[in-house]
N, C-alpha and C positions, 0 to 999 in steps of 0.2 A: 192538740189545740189547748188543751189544758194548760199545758205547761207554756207555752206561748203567752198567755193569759197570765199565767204567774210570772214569767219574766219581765211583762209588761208592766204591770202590777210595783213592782219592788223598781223598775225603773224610776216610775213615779214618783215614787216614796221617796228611794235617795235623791233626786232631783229637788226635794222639796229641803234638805239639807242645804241645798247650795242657792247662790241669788240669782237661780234662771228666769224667773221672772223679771227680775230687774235687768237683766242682759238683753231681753229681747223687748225689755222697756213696758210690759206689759202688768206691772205692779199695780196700779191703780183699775184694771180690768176684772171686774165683776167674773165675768164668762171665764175667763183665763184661771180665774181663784176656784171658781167655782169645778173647773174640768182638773188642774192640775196641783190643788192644794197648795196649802203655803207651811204648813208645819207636818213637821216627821213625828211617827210616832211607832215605837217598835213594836207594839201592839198590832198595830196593822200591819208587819211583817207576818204576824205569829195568825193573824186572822185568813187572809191572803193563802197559806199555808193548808191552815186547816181544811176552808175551805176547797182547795184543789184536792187535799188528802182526799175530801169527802164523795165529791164529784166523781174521780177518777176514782174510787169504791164500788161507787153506785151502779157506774158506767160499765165496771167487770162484770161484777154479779149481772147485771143487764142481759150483760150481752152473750155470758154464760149461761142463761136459762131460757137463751131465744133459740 
């Protein structure tokens, strides 16, 4: 699930590269800006990351001392 979540994730991102919002006309939409951003930032790949690193950690050890 994790990883699903991260591929999801880095979709977004590079979507936010390209003028998807403008293709589907949807630039001037609040809701639209607000669910699928409008600037890329490679930070947020490297955070995105971390976080699943983290998750799926946590989620070992878990399920290793159940």
């Amino acid at each position: 699930m994790a990883l699903i979540v991260l591929v999801l994730s880095f979709t977004v991102e590079f979507l936010q590269l390209t003028t998807f919002l403008e293709m589907l006309n949807l630039q001037d939409n609040m809701y639209a800006k607000l669910v699928l951003g409008n600037t890329f930032h490679f930070s947020d790949l490297i955070a995105y990351t971390l976080g699943v690193i983290t998750v799926i950690g946590i989620e070992s050890k878990r399920t290793a001392t159940v």
